[in-house]
PyMOL CGO cylinders between C-alpha atoms (Angstrom):
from pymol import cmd
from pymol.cgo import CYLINDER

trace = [
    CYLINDER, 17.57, -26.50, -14.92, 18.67, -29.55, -16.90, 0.3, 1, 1, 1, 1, 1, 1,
    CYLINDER, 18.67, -29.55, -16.90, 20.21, -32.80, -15.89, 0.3, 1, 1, 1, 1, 1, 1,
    CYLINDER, 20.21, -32.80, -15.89, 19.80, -32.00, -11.90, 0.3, 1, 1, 1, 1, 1, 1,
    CYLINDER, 19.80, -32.00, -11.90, 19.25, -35.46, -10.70, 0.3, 1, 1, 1, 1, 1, 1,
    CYLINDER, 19.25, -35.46, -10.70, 22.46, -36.30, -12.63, 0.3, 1, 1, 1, 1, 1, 1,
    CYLINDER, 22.46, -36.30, -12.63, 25.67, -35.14, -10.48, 0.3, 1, 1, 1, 1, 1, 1,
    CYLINDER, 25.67, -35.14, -10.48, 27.91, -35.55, -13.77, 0.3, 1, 1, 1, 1, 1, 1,
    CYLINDER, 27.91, -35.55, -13.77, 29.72, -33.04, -16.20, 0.3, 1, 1, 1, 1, 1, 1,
    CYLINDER, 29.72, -33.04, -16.20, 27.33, -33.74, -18.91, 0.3, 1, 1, 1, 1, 1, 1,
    CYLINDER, 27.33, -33.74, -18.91, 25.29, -31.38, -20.38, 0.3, 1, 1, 1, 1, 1, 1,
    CYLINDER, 25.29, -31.38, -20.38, 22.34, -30.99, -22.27, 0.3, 1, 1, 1, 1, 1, 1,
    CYLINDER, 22.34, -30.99, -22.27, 19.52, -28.67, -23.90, 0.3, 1, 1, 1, 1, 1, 1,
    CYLINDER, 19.52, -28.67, -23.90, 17.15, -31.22, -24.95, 0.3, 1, 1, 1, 1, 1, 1,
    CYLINDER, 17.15, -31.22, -24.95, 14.72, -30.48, -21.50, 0.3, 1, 1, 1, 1, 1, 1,
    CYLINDER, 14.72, -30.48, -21.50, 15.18, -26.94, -21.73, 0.3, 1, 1, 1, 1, 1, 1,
    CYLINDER, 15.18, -26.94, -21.73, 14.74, -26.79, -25.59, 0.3, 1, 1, 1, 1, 1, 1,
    CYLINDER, 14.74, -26.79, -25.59, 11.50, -28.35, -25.30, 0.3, 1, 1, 1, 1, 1, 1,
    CYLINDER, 11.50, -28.35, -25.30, 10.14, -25.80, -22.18, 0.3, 1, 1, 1, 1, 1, 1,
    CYLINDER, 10.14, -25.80, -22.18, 10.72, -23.20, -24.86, 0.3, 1, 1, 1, 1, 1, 1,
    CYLINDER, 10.72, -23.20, -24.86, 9.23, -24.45, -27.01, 0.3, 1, 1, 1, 1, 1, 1,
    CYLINDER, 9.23, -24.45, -27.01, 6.06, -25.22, -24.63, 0.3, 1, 1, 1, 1, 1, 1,
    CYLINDER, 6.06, -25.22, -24.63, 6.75, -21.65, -23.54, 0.3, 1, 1, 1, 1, 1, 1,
    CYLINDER, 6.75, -21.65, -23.54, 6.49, -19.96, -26.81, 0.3, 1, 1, 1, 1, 1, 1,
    CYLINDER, 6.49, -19.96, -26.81, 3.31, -22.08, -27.67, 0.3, 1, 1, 1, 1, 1, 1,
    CYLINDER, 3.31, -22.08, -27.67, 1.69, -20.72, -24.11, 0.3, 1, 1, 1, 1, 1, 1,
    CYLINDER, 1.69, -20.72, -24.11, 2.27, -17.36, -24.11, 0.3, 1, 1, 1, 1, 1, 1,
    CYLINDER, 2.27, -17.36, -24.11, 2.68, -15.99, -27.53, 0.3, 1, 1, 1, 1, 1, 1,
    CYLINDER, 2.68, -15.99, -27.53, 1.28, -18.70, -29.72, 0.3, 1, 1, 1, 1, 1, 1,
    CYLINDER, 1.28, -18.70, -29.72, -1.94, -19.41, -27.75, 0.3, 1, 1, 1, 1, 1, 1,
    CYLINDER, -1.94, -19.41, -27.75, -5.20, -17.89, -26.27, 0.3, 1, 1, 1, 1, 1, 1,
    CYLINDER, -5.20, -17.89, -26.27, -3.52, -15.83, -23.68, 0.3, 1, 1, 1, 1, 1, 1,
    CYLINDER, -3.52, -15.83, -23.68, -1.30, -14.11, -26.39, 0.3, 1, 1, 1, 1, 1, 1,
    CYLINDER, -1.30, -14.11, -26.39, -4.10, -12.64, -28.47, 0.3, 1, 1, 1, 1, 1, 1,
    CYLINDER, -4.10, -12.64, -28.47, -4.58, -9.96, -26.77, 0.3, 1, 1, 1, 1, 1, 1,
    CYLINDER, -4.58, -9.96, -26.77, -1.28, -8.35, -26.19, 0.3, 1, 1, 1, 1, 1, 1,
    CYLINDER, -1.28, -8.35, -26.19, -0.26, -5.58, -27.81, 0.3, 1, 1, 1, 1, 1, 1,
    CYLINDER, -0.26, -5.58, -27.81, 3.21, -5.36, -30.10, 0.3, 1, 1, 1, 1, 1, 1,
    CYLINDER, 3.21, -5.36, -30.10, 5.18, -4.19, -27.40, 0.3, 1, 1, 1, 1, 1, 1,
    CYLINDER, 5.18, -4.19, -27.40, 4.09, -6.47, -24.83, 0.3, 1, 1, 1, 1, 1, 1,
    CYLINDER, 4.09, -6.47, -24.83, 4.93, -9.77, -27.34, 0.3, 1, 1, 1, 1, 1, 1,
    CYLINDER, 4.93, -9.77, -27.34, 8.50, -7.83, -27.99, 0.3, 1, 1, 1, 1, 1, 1,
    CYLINDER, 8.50, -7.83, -27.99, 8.76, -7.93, -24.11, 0.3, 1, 1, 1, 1, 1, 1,
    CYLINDER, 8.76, -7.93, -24.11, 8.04, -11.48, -23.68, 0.3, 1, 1, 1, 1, 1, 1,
    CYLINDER, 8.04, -11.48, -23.68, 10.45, -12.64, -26.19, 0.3, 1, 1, 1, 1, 1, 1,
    CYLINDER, 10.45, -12.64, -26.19, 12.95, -10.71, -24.44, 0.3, 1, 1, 1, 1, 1, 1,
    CYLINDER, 12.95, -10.71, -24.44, 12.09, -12.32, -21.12, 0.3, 1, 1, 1, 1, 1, 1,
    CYLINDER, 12.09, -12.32, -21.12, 12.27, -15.62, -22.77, 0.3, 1, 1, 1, 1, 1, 1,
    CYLINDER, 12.27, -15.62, -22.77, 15.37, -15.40, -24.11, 0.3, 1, 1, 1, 1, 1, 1,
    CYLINDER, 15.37, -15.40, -24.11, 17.06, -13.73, -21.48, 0.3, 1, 1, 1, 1, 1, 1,
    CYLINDER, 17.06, -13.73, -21.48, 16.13, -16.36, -19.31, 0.3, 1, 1, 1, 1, 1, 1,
    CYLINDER, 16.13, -16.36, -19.31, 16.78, -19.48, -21.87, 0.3, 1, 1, 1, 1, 1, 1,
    CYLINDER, 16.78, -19.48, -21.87, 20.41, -17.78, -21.59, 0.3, 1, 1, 1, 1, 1, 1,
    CYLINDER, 20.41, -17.78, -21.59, 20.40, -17.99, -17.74, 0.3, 1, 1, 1, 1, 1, 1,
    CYLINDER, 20.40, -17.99, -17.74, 19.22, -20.84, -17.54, 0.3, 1, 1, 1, 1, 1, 1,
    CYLINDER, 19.22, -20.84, -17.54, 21.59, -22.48, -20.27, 0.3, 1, 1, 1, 1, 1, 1,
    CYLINDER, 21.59, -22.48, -20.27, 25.24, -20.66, -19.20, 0.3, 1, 1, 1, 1, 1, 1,
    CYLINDER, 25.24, -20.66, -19.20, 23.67, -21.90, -15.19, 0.3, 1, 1, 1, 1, 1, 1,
    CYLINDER, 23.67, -21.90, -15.19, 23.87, -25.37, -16.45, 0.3, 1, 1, 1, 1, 1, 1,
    CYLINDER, 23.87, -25.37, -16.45, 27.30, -24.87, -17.73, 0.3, 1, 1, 1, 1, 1, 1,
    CYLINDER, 27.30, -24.87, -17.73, 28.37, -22.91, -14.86, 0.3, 1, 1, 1, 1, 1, 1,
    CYLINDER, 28.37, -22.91, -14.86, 27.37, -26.06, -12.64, 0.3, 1, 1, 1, 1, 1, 1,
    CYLINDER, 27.37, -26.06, -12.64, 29.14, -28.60, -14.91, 0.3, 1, 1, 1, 1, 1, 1,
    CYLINDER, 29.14, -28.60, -14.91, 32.13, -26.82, -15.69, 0.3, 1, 1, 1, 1, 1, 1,
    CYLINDER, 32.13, -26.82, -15.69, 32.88, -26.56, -11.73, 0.3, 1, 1, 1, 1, 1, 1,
    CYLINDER, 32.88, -26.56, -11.73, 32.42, -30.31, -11.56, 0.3, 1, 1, 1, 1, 1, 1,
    CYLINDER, 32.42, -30.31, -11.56, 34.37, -31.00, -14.27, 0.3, 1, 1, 1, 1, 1, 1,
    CYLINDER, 34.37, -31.00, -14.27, 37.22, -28.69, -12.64, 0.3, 1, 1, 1, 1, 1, 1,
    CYLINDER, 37.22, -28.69, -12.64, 37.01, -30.78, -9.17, 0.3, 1, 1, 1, 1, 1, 1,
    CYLINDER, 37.01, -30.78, -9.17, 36.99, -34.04, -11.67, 0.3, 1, 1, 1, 1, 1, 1,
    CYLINDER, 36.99, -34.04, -11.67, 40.30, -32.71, -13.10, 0.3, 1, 1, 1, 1, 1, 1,
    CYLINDER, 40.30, -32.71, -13.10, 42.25, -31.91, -10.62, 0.3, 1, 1, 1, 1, 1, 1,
    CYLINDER, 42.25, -31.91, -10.62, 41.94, -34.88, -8.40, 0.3, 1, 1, 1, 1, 1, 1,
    CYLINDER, 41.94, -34.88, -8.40, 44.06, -36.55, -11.22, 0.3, 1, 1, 1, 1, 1, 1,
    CYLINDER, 44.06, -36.55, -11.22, 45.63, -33.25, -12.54, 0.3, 1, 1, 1, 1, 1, 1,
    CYLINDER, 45.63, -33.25, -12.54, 46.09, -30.89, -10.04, 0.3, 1, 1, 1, 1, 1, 1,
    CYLINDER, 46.09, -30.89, -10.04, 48.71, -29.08, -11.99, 0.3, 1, 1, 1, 1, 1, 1,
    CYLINDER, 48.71, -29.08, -11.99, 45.89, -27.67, -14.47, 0.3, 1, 1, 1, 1, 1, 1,
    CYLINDER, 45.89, -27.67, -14.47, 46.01, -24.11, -14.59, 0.3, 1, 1, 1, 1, 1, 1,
    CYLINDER, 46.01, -24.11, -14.59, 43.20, -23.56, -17.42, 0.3, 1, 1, 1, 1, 1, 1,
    CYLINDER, 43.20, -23.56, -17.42, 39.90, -23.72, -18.85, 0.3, 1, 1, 1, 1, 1, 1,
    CYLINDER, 39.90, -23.72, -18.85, 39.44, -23.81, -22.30, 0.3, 1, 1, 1, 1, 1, 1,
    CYLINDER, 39.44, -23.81, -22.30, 36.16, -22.28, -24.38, 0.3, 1, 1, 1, 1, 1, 1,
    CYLINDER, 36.16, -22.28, -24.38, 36.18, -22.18, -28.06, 0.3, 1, 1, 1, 1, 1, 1,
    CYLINDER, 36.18, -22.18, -28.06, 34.01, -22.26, -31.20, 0.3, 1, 1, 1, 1, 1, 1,
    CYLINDER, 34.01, -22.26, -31.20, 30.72, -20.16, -31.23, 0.3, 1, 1, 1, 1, 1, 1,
    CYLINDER, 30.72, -20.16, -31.23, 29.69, -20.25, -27.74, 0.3, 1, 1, 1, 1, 1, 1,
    CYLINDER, 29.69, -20.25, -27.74, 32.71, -18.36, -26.85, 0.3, 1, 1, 1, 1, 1, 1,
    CYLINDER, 32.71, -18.36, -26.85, 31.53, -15.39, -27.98, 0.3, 1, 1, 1, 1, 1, 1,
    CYLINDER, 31.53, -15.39, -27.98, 28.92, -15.07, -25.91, 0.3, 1, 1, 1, 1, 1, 1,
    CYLINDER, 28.92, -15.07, -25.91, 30.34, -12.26, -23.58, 0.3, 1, 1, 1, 1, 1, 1,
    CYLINDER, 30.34, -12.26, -23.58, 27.76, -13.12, -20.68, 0.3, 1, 1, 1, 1, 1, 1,
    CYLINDER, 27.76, -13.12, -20.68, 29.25, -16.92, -21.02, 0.3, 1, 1, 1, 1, 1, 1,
    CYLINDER, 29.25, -16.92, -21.02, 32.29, -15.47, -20.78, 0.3, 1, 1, 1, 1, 1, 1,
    CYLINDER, 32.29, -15.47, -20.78, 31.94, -13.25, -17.45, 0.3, 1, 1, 1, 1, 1, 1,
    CYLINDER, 31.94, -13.25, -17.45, 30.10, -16.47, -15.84, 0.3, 1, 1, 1, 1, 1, 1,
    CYLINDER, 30.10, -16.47, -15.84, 32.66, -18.83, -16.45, 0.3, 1, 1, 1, 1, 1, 1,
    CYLINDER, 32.66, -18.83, -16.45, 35.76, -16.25, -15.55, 0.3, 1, 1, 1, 1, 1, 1,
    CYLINDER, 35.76, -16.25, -15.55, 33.34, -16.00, -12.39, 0.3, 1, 1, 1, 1, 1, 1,
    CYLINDER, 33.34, -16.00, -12.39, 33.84, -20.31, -12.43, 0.3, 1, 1, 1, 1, 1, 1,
    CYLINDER, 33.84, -20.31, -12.43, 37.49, -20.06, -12.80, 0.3, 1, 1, 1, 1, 1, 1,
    CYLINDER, 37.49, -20.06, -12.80, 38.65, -17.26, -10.40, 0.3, 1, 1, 1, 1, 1, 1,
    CYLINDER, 38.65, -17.26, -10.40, 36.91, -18.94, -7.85, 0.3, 1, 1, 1, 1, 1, 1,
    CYLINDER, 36.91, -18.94, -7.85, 39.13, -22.05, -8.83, 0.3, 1, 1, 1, 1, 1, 1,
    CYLINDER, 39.13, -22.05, -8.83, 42.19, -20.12, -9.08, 0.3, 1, 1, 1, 1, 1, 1,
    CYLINDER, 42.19, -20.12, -9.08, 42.30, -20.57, -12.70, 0.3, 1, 1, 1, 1, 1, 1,
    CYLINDER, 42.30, -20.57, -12.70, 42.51, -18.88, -15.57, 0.3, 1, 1, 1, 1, 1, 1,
    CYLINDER, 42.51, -18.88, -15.57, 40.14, -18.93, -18.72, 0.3, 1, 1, 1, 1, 1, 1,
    CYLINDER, 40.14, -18.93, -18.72, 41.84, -18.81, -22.26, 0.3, 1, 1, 1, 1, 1, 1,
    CYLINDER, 41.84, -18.81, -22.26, 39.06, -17.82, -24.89, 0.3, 1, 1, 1, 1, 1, 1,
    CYLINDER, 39.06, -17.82, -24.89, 39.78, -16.84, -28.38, 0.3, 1, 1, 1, 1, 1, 1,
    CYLINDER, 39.78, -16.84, -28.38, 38.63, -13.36, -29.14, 0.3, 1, 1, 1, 1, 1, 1,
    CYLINDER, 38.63, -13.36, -29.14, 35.04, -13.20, -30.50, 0.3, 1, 1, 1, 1, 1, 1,
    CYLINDER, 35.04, -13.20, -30.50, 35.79, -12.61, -33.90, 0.3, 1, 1, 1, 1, 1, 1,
    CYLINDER, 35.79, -12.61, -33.90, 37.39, -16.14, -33.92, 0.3, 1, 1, 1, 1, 1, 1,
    CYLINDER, 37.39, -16.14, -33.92, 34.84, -17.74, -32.37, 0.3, 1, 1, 1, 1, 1, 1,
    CYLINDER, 34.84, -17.74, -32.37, 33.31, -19.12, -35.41, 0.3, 1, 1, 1, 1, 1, 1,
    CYLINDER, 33.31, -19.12, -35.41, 30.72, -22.39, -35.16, 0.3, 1, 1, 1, 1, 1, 1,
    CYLINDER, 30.72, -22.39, -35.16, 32.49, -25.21, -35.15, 0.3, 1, 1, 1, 1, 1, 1,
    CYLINDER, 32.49, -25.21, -35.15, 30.48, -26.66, -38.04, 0.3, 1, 1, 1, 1, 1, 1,
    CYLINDER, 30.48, -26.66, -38.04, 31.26, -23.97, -40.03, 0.3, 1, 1, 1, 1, 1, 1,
    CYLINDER, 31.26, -23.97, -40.03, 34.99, -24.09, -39.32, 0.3, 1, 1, 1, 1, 1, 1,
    CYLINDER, 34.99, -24.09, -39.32, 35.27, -28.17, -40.38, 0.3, 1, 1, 1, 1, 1, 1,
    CYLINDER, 35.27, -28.17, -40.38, 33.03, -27.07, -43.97, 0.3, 1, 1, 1, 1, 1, 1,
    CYLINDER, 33.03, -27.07, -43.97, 35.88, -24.25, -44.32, 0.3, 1, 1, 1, 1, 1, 1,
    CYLINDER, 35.88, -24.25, -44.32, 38.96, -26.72, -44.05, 0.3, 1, 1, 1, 1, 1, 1,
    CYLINDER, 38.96, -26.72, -44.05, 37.14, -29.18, -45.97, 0.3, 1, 1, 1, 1, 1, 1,
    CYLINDER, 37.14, -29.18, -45.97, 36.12, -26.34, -48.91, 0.3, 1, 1, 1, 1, 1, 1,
    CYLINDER, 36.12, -26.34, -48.91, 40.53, -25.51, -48.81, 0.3, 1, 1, 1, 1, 1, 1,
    CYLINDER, 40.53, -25.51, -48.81, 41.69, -28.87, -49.03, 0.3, 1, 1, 1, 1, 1, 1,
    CYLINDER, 41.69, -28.87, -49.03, 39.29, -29.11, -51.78, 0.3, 1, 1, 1, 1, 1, 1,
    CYLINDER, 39.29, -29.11, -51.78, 40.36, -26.15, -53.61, 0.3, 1, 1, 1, 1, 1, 1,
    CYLINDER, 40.36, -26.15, -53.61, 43.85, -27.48, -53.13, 0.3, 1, 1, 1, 1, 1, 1,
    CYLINDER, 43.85, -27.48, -53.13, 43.21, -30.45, -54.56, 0.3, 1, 1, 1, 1, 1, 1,
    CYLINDER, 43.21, -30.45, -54.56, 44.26, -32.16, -51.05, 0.3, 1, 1, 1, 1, 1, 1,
    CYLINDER, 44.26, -32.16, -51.05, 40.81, -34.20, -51.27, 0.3, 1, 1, 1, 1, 1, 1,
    CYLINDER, 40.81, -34.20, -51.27, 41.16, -37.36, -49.11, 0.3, 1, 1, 1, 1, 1, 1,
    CYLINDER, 41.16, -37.36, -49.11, 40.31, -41.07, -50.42, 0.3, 1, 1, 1, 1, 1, 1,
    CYLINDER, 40.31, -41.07, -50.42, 38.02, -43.01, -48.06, 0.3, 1, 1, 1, 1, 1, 1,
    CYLINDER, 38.02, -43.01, -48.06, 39.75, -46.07, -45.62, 0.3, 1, 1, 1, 1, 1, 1,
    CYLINDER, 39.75, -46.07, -45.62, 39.73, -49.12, -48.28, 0.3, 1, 1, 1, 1, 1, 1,
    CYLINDER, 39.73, -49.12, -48.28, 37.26, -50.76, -45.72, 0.3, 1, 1, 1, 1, 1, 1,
    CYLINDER, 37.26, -50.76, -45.72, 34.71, -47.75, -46.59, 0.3, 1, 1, 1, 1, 1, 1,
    CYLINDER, 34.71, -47.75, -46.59, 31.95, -48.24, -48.81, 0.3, 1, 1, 1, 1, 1, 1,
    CYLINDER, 31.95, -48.24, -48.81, 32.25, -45.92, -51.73, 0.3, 1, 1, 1, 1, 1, 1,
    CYLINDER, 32.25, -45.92, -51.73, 28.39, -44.59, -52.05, 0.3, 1, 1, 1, 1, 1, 1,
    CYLINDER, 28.39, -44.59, -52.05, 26.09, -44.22, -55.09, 0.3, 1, 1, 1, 1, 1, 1,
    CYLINDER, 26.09, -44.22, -55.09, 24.47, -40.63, -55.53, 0.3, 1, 1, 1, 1, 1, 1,
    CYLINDER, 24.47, -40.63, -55.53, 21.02, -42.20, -54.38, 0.3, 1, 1, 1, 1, 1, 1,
    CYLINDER, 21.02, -42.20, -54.38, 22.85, -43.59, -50.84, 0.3, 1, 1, 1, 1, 1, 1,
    CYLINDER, 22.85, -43.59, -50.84, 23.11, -42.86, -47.37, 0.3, 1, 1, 1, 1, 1, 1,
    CYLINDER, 23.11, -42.86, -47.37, 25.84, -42.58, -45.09, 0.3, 1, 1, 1, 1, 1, 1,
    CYLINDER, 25.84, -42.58, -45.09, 25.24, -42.69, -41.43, 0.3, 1, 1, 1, 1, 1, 1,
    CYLINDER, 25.24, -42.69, -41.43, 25.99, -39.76, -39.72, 0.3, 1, 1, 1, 1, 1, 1,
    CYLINDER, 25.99, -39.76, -39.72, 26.08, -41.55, -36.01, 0.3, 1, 1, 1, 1, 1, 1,
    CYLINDER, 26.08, -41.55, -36.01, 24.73, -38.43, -34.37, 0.3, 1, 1, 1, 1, 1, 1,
    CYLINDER, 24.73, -38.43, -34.37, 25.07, -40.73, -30.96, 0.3, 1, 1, 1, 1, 1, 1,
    CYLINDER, 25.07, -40.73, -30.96, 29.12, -41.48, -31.43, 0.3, 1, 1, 1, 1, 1, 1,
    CYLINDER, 29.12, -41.48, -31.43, 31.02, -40.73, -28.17, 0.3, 1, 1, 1, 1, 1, 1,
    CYLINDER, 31.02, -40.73, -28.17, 34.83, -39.93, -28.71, 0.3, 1, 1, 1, 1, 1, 1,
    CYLINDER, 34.83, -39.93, -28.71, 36.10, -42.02, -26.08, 0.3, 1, 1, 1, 1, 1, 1,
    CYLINDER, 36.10, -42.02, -26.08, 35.08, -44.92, -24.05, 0.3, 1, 1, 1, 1, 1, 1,
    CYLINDER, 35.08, -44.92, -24.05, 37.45, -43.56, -20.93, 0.3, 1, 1, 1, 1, 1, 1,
    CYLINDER, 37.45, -43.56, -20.93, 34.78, -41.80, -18.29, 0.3, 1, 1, 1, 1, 1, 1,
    CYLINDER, 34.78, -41.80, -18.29, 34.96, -40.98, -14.72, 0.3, 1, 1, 1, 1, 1, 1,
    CYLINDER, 34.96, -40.98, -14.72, 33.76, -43.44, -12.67, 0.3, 1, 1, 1, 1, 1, 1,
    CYLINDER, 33.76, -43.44, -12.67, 31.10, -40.78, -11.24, 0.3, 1, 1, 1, 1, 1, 1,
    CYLINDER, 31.10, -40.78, -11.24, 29.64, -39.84, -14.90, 0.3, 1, 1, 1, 1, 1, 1,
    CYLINDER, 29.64, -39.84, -14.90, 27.69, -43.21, -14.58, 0.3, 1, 1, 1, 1, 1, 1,
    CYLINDER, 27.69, -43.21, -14.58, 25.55, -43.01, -11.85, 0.3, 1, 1, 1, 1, 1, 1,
    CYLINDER, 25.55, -43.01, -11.85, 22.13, -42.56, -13.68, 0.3, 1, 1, 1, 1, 1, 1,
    CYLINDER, 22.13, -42.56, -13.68, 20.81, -45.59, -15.34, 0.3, 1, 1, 1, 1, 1, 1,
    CYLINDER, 20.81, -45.59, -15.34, 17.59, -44.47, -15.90, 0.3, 1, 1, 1, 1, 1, 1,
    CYLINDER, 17.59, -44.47, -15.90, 18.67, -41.80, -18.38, 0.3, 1, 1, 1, 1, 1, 1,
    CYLINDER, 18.67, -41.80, -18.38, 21.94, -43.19, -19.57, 0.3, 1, 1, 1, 1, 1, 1,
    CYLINDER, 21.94, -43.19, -19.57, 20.59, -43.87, -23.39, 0.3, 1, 1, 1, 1, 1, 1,
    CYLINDER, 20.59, -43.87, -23.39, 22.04, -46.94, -24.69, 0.3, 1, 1, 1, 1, 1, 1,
    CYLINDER, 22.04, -46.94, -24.69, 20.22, -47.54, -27.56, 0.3, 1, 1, 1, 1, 1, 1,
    CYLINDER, 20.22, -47.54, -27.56, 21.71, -46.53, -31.35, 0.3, 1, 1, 1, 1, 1, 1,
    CYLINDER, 21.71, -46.53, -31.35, 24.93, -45.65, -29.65, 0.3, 1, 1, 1, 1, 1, 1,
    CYLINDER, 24.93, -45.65, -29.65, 27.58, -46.42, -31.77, 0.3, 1, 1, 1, 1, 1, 1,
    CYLINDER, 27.58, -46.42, -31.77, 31.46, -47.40, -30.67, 0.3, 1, 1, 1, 1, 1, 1,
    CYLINDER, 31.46, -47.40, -30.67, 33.91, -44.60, -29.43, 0.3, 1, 1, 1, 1, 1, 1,
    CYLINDER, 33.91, -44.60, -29.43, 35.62, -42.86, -32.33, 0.3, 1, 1, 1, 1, 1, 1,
    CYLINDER, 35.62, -42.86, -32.33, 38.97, -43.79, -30.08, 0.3, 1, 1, 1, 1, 1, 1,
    CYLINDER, 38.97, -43.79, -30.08, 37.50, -47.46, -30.15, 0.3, 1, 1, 1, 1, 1, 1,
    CYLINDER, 37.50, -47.46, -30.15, 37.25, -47.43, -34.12, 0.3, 1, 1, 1, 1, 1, 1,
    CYLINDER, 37.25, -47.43, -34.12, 40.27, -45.76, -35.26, 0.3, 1, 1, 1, 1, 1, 1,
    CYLINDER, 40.27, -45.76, -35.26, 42.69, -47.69, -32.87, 0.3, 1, 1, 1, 1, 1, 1,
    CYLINDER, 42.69, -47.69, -32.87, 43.91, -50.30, -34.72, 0.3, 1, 1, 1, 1, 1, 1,
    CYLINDER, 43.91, -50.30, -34.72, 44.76, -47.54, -37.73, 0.3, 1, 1, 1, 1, 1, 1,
    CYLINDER, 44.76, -47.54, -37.73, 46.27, -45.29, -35.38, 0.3, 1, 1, 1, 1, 1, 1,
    CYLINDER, 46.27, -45.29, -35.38, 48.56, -48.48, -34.13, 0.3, 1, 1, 1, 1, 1, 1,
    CYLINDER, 48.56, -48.48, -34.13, 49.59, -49.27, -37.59, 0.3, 1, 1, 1, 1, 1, 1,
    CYLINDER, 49.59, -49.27, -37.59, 50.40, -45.75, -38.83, 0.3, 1, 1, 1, 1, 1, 1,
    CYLINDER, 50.40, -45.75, -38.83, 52.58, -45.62, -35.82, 0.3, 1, 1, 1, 1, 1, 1,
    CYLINDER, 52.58, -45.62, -35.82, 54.74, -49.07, -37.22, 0.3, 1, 1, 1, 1, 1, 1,
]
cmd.load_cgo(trace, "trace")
C-alpha cells in the first residue's frame, strides 16, 4: 500500500507502479515463468491486475476518508464527493468510494461512464474546437514565443495552490522539493488581480 507512513490525502502510484513492474519481471518475465503453460500466464496477469486495482482504489479509499474528515472540520456543511474524468468509470472505484461516502453520510456525484473521458483527452478536444473556431489564444506578452527547434517546459512538478492543511506536511523525508516550480495560484495572481480592475 502506498504512502502509509504519510497520514496525508496525497496519493500516489509511483511505489506501486514499480512492484508491478518487479512483479511482472518475477513471475512472467523470468526463470520461474518458463515453464507455465498459456493458461497459467493468462491467470497470473489476471491476479496481477486484479490486485494492482485493489490495491490502487485501497489507497484512494484511505485518502478520500481523510480528506472527508479534513473537510468538514472547516466545512461541515459539505454534502458531496466529487469523481470525474477517466477514473470514474471504473465501476469497482465507484462501489468503493459510495462504500466511503455512505459511511460519511454523503453522497457521491459521478458522471455516467460514457462521460468519463481522460482528462487529457478532454483539454486536446477543447483545444482542437477553439482551434477549428478560430478562437486560438495569443501567449501572455511576458511569454517567450518559441522557434520550431525549442522547448517549453512542461513543469510536470507544478502544484495548483500553495494553501495546504497544516497536517499534509508532516513527512520531510519524502516531501520532494527539488524542481518544484511555484503554485499555478502563485503565478497567475497578479493577472487575475488586474483583469479584475
Amino acid at each position: 500500500m502506498p504512502l502509509q507512513k504519510r497520514q496525508t490525502c496525497d496519493f500516489s502510484y509511483a511505489g506501486l507502479k514499480t512492484a508491478v513492474r518487479q512483479t511482472i519481471e518475477q513471475q512472467l518475465q523470468g526463470p520461474e515463468a518458463a515453464g507455465l503453460s498459456a493458461a497459467q500466464r493468462a491467470q497470473r496477469r489476471a491476479d496481477l491486475a486484479a490486485s494492482f486495482q485493489r490495491v490502487a482504489v485501497q489507497h484512494l479509499e484511505q485518502r478520500c476518508t481523510r480528506a472527508i474528515q479534513w473537510a468538514r472540520e472547516s466545512h461541515p456543511d459539505i454534502q458531496d464527493l466529487v469523481v470525474a474524468g477517466g477514473v470514474a468509470s471504473n465501476a469497482y472505484l465507484r462501489s468503493r468510494l459510495q462504500s466511503v461516502t455512505s459511511a460519511a453520510g454523503l453522497g457521491l456525484v459521478c458522471p455516467p461512464p460514457k462521460l468519463c473521458t481522460d482528462n487529457g483527452v478532454m483539454v486536446a478536444w477543447a483545444g482542437q474546437e477553439r482551434l477549428t473556431l478560430g478562437l486560438g489564444i495569443e501567449p501572455p506578452p511576458s511569454s517567450p514565443t518559441l522557434g520550431e527547434d525549442e522547448w517549453l517546459d512542461l513543469r510536470p512538478r507544478w502544484p495548483l495552490t500553495d494553501r495546504k492543511d497544516e497536517r499534509s506536511f508532516t513527512a520531510e523525508r519524502s516531501a520532494k522539493k527539488k524542481n518544484v516550480f511555484a503554485s499555478l495560484e502563485a503565478l497567475t495572481a497578479g493577472s487575475i488581480a488586474a483583469s479584475c480592475l
